[in-house]
Residue, then its C-alpha position, 0 to 999 in steps of 0.5 A: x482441470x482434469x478428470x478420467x471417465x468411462x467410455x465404451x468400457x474402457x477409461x479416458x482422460x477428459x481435460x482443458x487445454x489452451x481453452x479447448x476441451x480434449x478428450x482421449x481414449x484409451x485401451x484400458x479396462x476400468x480397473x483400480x491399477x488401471x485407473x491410478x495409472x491414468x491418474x499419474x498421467x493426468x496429473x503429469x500433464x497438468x505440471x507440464x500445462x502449467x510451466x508450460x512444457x506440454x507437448x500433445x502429439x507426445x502424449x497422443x501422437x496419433x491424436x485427431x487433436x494435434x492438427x487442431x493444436x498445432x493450427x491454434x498456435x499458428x493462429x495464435x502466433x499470427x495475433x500476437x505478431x502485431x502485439x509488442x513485448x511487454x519491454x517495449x510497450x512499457x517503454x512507451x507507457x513510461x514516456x506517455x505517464x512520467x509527466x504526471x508522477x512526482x520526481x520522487x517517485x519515479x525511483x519507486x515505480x521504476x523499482x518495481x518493472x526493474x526487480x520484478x515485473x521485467x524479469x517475469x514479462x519483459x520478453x513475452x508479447x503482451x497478449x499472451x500473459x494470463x491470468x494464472x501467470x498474473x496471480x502465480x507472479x503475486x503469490x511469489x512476491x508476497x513471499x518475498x523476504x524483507x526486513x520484516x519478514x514477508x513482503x505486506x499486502x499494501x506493497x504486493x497491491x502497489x506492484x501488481x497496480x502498475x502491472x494492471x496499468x500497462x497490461x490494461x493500456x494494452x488491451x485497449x490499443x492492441x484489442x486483447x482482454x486485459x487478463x486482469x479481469x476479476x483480479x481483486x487486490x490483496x486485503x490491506x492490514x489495519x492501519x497500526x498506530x502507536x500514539x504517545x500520551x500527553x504525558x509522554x509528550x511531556x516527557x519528551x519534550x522536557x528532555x530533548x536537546x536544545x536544538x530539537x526542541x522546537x521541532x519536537x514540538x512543533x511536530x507533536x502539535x501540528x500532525x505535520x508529515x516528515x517530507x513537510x515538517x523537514x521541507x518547511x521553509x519560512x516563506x509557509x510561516x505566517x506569524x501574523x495571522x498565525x498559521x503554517x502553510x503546507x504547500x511543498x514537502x522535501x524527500x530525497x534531498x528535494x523539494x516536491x509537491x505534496x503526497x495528493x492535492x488535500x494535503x495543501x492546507x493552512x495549519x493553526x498555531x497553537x501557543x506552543x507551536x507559535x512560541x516553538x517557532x518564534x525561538x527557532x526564528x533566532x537560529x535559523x531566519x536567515x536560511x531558507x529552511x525553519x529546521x536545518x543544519x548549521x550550514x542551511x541544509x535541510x534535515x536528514x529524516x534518517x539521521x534525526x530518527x538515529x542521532x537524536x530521536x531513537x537515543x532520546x527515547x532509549x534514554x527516557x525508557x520509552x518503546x522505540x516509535x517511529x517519528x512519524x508517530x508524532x502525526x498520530x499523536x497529534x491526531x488522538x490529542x486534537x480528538x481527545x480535546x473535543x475538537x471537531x472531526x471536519x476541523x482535524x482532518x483538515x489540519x491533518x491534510x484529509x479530504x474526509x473525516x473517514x480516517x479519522x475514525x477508522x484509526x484514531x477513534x479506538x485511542x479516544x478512551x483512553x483519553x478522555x476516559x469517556x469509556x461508555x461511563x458517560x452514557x451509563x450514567x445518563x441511563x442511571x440518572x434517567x432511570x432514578x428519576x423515573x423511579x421517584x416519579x413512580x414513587x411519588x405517584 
């Protein structure tokens, strides 16, 4: 950013701001005591650049530079007057966009202008917020506290994403650059699961409650998402012809569309799934919901991980896994049978079989305990027959 050279004999500061080049010349020999000096002084200016306190003309009072400085901030003030606030414009962004989020998730996004990008950008025009103040901004709420420590990358990109959003709106009503550019996301941490084995799944289930049994099993052997199993409701059971359709999911209390349009599927009722819902059918067919309270109310997520499926677990000696780990399990089950990729990911509402393989493939093994045994005995068997011929010939 900055740098002291030699000019004449004597030393002078060479450094950028507000995308100028500005060189200053001193009065002072090229010495090391001399040289250190400038250094500390450069080194203030860069600090003072960078929170944005730097004042020229007191630095270089007599400086050619402060006319060309104070008439670039003239220029400056006269482009950005007809550039709304970063508050303002977000009002309106909000109003033209709200129409096409989930109810759910206007909390969310909501959440995120209120905690963190108002209070960094709210009353600065919108082409006057830099790249540097962009990524000063993520650095900082990466190393927000949480209850698992720093906050994970995923949810940094989320925030930044309705950031980039609005300031890139901007930039095309109001002709800036979106200072965006070149700004790549965080890396995503590998997706982490936790799946149970079939045996475990046994042992769940054998030792659940009554009144959770079927939903238990229901969720172990369809991969249903929490919001979908809990929003289930009978009109989306087709006894017949044997299927669960997914077409709504419940969060908050209510019901909403799916988390993306691949998510609506037809799920195939094994046995068990099948007889776990006719049992249910004789609690609750009256009511709207297939798992619902006594009064009809759908189940709480929060309440069933903490009254029934934490005490479970605690009960029967198992590590403490979320329920959403049920999915997973379905998942590494369905490939571990042998069935299809392109059937799996149906069933599991994904538009491909990327998924699949990218966190399920690493649990197949354990499995099946085809752990490259299968190809070596393929090698073997080829290589003694070939030996045989050998000898025979």
């Amino acid at each position: 950013m900055g740098s002291i050279n030699v000019r004449g004999n004597k030393l002078a500061l060479d450094f950028r701001y507000k995308g100028q080049r500005c060189r200053e010349q001193t009065k002072l020999e090229d010495t090391s005591a001399n040289r250190k000096r400038l250094k500390n002084i450069l080194e203030r200016i860069k600090a003072e650049i960078l929170i944005g306190t730097f004042d020229y003309a007191s630095f270089f009072p007599n400086s050619k530079k402060v006319a060309a400085i104070a008439d670039l901030d003239i220029k400056k003030e006269a482009s950005t007057s007809d550039c709304p606030t970063f508050h303002d414009f977000y009002l309106t962004w909000w109003n033209e966009n709200e129409i096409r989020w989930r109810k759910s998730t206007k909390p969310t996004i909501q959440g995120r202008f209120d905690k963190y990008l108002l209070p960094a950008f709210g009353d600065r025009p919108l082409n006057t917020i830099t790249r540097p103040e962009i990524l000063a901004l993520r650095a900082d709420i990466c190393r927000c506290s949480g209850k698992k420590g720093t906050m994970a990358n995923v949810t940094v990109n989320k925030i930044m994403q309705s950031l980039r959003q609005v300031l890139d709106e901007g930039a095309l009503r109001f002709s800036y650059t979106s200072p965006f550019v070149g700004i790549k996301s965080l890396k995503k941490a590998r997706i982490d699961v936790n799946p149970f084995s079939i045996d475990e799944v046994s042992l769940i289930l054998d030792a659940v409650r009554d009144d959770f049994h079927s939903y238990f099993t229901v969720r172990f052997f369809t991969g249903m998402r929490t919001n979908e199993i809990d929003g289930l409701q009978w009109k989306y059971v087709d006894f017949e012809k044997r299927q669960i359709i997914i077409r709504e999911g419940i969060v908050r209390g209510e019901m909403t569309g799916l988390k993306t349009d691949g998510s609506a599927r037809e799920i195939d009722m094994t046995t068990l799934v099948y007889d776990a819902l006719k049992e249910q059918e004789k609690r609750t067919k009256g009511m709207r919901y297939v798992f619902c309270s006594p009064e009809g109310y759908p189940l709480s997520n929060t309440n069933v991980a903490k009254r029934v499926w934490a005490p479970l677990l605690s009960m029967l000696g198992l590590e403490y896994r979320r329920p959403y780990e049920t999915r997973h399990t379905a998942a590494t089950l369905w490939l571990a049978s042998g069935e299809a990729p392109e059937y799996i990911a149906r069933q599991m509402g994904h538009t491909t079989t990327e998924m699949l393989f990218r966190v399920y493939s690493r649990y197949i093994p354990n499995l099946t305990r085809q752990d490259g045994s299968a190809f070596e005995k393929l090698i073997n068997s080829q290589v003694f027959v070939s030996k045989i011929k050998k000898d025979i010939n």
